[in-house]
Each structure stands twice: as C-alpha cells, then as structure tokens.
C-alpha positions as CSV (number, residue, x, y, z in Angstrom):
1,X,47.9,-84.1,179.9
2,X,46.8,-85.8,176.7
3,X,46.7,-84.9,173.4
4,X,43.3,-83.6,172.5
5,X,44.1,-81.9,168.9
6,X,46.3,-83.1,166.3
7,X,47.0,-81.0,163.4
8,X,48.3,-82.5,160.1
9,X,49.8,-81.0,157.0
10,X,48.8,-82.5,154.1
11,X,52.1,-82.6,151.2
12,X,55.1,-84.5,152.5
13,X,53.4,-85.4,155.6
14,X,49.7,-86.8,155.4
15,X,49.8,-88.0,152.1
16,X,52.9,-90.0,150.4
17,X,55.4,-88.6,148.0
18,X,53.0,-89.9,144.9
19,X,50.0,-87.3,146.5
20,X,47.9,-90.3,147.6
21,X,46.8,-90.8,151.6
22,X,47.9,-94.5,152.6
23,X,45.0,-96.3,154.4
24,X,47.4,-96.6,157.3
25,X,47.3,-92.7,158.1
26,X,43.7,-92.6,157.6
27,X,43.1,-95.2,160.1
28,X,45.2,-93.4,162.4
29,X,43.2,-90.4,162.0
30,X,40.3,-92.2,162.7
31,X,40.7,-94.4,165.8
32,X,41.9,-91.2,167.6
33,X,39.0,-89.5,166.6
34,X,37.5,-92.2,167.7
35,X,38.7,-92.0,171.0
36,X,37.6,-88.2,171.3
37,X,41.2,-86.5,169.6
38,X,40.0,-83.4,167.4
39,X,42.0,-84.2,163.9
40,X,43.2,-81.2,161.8
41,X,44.0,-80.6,158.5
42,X,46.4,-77.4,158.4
43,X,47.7,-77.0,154.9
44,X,49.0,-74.6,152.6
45,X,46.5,-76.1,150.0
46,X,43.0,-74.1,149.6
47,X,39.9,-75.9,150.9
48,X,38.7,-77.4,147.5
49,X,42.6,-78.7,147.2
50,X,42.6,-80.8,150.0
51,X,42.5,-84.6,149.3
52,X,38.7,-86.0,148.8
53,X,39.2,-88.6,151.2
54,X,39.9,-85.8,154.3
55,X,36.7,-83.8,153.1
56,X,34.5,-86.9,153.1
57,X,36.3,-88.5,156.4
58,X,34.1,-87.8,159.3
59,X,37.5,-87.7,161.4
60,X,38.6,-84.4,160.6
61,X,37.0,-82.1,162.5
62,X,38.4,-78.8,161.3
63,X,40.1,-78.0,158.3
64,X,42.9,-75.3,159.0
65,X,43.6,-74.1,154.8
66,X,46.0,-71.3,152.8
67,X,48.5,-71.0,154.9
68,X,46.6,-70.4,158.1
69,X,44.4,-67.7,156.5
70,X,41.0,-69.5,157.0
71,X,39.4,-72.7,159.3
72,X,36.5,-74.0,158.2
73,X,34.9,-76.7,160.4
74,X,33.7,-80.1,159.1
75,X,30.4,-78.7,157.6
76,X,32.6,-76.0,155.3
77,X,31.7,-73.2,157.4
78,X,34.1,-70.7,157.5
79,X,34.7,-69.6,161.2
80,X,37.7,-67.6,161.5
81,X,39.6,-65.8,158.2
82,X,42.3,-63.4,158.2
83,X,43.2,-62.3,154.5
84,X,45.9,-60.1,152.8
85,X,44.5,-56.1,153.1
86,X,43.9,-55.3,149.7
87,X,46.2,-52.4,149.0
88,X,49.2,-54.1,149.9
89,X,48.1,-57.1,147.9
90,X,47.6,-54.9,145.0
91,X,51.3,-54.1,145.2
92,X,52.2,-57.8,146.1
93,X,50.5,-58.3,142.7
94,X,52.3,-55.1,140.6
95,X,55.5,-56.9,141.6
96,X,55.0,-60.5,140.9
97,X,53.5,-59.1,137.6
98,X,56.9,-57.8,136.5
99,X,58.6,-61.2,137.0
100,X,58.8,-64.4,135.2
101,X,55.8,-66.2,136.9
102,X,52.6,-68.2,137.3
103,X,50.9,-66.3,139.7
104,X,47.8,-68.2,142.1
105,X,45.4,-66.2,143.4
106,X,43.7,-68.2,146.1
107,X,40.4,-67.0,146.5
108,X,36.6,-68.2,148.2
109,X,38.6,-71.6,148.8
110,X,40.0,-71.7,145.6
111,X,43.1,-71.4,143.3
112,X,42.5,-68.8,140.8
113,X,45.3,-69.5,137.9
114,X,45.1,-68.2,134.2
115,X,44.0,-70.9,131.5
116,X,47.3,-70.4,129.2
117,X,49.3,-72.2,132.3
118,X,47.0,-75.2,132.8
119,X,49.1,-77.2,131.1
120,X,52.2,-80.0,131.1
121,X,54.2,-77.4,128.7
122,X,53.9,-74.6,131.7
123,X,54.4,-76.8,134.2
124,X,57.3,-78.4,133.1
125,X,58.9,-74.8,132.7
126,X,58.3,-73.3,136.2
127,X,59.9,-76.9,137.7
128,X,56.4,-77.6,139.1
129,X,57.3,-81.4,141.2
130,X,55.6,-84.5,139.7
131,X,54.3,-85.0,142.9
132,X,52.2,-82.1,143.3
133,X,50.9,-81.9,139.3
134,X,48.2,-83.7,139.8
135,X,46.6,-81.0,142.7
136,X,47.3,-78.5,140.3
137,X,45.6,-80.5,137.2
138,X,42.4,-81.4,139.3
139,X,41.9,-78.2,141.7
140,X,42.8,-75.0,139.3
141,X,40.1,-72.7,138.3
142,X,41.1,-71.4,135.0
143,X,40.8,-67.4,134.8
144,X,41.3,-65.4,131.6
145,X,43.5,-62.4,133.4
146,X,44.8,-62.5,136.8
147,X,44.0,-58.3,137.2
148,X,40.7,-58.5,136.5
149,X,40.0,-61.1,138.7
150,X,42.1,-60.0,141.6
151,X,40.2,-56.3,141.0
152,X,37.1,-58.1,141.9
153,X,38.4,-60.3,144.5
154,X,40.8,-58.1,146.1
155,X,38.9,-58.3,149.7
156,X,39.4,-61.5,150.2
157,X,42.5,-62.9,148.8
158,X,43.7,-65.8,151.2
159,X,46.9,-66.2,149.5
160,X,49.4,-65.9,146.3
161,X,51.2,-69.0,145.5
162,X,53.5,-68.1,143.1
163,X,56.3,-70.3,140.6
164,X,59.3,-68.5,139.8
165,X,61.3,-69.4,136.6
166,X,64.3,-67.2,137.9
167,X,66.1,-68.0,141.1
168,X,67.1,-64.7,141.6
169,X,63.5,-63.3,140.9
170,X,62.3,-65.2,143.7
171,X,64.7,-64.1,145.6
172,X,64.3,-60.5,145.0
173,X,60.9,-60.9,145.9
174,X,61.4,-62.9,149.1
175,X,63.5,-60.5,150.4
176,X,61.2,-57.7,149.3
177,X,57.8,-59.3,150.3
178,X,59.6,-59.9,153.9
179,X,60.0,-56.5,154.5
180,X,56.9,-55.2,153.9
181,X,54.4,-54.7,157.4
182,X,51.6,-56.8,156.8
183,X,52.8,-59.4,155.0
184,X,54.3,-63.1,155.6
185,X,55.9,-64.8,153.3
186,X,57.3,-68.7,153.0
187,X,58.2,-71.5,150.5
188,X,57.1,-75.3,150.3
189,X,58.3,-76.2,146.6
190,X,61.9,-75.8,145.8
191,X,60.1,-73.3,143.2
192,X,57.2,-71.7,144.8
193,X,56.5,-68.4,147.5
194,X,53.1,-68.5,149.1
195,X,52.2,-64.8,150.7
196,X,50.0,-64.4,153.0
197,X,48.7,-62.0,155.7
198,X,50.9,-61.3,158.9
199,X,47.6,-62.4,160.4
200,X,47.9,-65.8,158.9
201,X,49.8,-68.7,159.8
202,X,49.8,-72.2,160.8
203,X,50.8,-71.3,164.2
204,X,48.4,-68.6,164.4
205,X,45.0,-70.4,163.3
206,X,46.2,-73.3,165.5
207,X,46.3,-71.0,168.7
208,X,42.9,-69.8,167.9
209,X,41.0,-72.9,166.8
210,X,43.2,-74.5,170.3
211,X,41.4,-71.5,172.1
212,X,38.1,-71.8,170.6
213,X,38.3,-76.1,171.6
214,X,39.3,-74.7,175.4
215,X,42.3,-76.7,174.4
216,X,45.6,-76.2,176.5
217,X,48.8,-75.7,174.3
218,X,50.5,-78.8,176.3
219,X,47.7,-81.0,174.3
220,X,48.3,-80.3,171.3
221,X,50.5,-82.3,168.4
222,X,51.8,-80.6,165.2
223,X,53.0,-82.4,162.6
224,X,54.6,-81.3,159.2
225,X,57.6,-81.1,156.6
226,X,57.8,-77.9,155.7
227,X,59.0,-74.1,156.7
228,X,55.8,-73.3,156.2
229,X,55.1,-76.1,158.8
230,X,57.7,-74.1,161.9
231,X,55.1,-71.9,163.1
232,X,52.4,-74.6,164.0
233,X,55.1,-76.9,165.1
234,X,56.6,-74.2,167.3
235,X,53.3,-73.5,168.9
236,X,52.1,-77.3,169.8
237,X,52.9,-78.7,173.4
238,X,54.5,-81.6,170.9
239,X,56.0,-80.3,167.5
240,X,56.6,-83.3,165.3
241,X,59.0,-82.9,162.1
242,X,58.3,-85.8,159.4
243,X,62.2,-87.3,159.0
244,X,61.6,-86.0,155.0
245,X,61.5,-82.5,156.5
246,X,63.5,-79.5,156.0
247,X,66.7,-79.0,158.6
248,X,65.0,-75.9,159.9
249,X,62.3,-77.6,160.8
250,X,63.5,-80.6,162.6
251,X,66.0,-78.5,164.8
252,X,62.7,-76.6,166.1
253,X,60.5,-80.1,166.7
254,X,60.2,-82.0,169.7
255,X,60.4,-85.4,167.4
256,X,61.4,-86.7,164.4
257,X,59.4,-89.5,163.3
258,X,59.4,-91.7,160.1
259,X,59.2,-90.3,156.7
260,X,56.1,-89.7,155.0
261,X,56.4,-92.8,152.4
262,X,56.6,-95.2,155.8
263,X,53.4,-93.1,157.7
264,X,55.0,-91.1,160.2
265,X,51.8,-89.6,160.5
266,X,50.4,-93.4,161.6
267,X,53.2,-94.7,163.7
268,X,53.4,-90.9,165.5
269,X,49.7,-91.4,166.6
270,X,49.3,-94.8,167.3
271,X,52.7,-94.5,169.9
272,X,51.6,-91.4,171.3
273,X,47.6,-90.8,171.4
274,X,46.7,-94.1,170.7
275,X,45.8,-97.2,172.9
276,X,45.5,-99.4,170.0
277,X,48.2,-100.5,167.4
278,X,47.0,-99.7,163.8
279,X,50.6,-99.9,161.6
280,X,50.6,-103.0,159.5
C-alpha cells in the first residue's frame, strides 16, 4: 500500500529552528498533494497559531490542532472536538493557580493568556525558547483574568499550556495531572506542560480523521519531534522521528530522518511518497 495521509507537526519538524517553513517542505507538501496524498497539520499549536503559509496553502487538507483536541478541515470547520470536562478543568486550573506560572487557556482556536505576560520581561523569566517567541508575540489574545474567562469558557477548553518557573512545580503537577482519570498530560518546551483531555491526542484524532478518509493505518506517515509527537507516530503504518527529536521518540519510530534545519520533512516525502525529486 501507499501512503495516502501524511501528518506533520509543526515546531521542530515542519518549520525550522528560527519558526519559519523553508520553501523546500512546502513544496513537498504540495507535489504530494498533488499527486492525491491528504497533508496534515497535527500540532500542539491552536488553529489561529499555525503558520499563515499552512492556512493559506491549498495542500493541507485537514488541520489536526491543541494537542489532538479538535480537526478542522481546510474550510475551518470544526469536525471532530474532544475537550477537557469542565469540572476537572476547573481543578486543573485551582492547581496551576497556586504555582509560579503563565497559564494558556486555549479556547475557540485560540490562546487565551493574561495581558501583564505579553511581554519580553515575562518571557524571558518563564525560559520561554527564542524560537517559539515570536508565536507567542503574534498569536496571544490578551485577557484581563484567567478565572473569569475560563468561568465563561469552561465548556470548551481545548487545552492548558502552561510555563513553569519552578522545576519542581512542574513536576509536582506532572505527576499530579497524570494521575487524574480524564486527563492527559505532556511537554514540548523544556519549560511548558500542555493538558489535555484523555480523549485528545495526536494519535487519537489521527485514527479518526484516518477512519473518516476510509484510510488504512498501513498508509499512513507520521512525522514529529516531540513526546507529544509518540502517540501519532505510534499509530501511523510509518512513524517518522525528525533526527532533532527526543530519545523517546526515535526508539518508538520506524525512521529517523534529517533534522528539521536540513527538511526532513522534504527529503522524508520526496524518497517515500514522491515520484519526483523536489530537495535542492
């Protein structure tokens, strides 16, 4: 069988380490959508996060976002959701609020952070990575208190990302947040926890969107850097680990490919789904 779905995260694998997508692995993305390949985006990021060039490409086809906790397809219709219920995120929230953090309430597509941290001075003191600043800078909506609007958002909260000043806070709450029936919790920034629903991952809105295509597991390609990446890479007939990706990640893929600064993402396609070169 071929491959007939390819999904993509988007930091450390899709885009390079400086947050921009090289025109290499955009052509990729194109020619095999070209030749009939559905092309996913499946990030952690919210919709409204996800690099301008994916929303405006007519390649992608479907747009897997917040961990796995919504798909939209390439219209922004939402088609499948599965968000935190809202009394245990109203304790996920009592918790985080005790800690040293800067607490993201993704929301309707959206990261929902207070004004006071939308700047250099609060990012430089939760560690935030250069790399990813600039998301943050272009994509936050600014909120005047994270209660009130999680009080009127609490039914459909896709996702906390959360920065931890205090290594030992976050992992207090890891190991808390883990334990808890309902929840899923994982990391993608040496400083950040994104929790989600146990109904959300990557793995998880990969199998359904594969099942809603009437597309076999053996044809599909995963590709990321992350843990957050391990259950979409577990699930896809090939599992592809970036060679910037974490160790627990590349002992679970089928292949290691080039790093993200030399577009793995490219080279992956074009010697696997494609019958035409495209890496310069």
């Amino acid at each position: 069988m071929g491959i007939k779905l390819i999904a993509l995260d988007v930091d450390g694998t899709l885009v390079h380490s400086d947050g921009t997508l090289s025109e290499n692995n955009l052509f990729a993305v194109e020619e095999a959508a070209a030749e009939g390949v559905n092309v996913v985006i499946n990030s952690g990021r919210t919709f409204y996060e996800l690099p301008e060039e994916s929303i405006k490409s007519d390649a992608f086809s479907y747009y897997i976002y917040s961990n796995g906790a919504a798909i939209a397809d390439e219209d922004g219709k939402l088609i499948y959701s599965a968000f935190i219920d809202e009394g245990i995120a109203k304790g996920v929230l009592d918790t985080l609020q005790k800690c040293n953090t800067m607490i993201e309430i993704y929301s309707h597509g959206h990261p929902h952070t207070e004004s006071k941290y939308l700047c250099d001075e609060a990012y430089d003191y939760f560690d935030i990575e250069d790399c990813y600043r600039g998301v943050v800078k272009t994509t936050r909506v600014g909120i005047q208190s994270t209660s009130e609007f999680f009080y009127k958002n609490a039914n459909s909260v896709e996702m906390f990302n959360v920065f931890f000043k205090n290594q030992d806070e976050r992992n207090k709450c890891f190991e808390i947040f883990s334990r808890i029936p309902g929840l899923k919790v994982t990391t993608s920034m040496p400083t950040n926890m994104e929790i989600f629903s146990d109904k959300a991952d990557k793995g998880t809105a990969l199998k359904y969107l594969a099942e809603y295509l009437n597309i076999d597991r053996e044809e599909v390609m995963a590709m990321g850097d992350s843990r957050n990446d391990l259950p979409m890479v577990k699930y896809a007939g090939v599992g592809v680990a970036l060679d910037n990706a974490c160790d627990a990640l590349k002992k679970v893929a089928d292949v290691v490919t080039l790093s993200n600064d030399e577009d793995g993402v490219a080279v992956m396609i074009e010697s696997s789904v494609l019958t035409t070169k495209v890496t310069v």
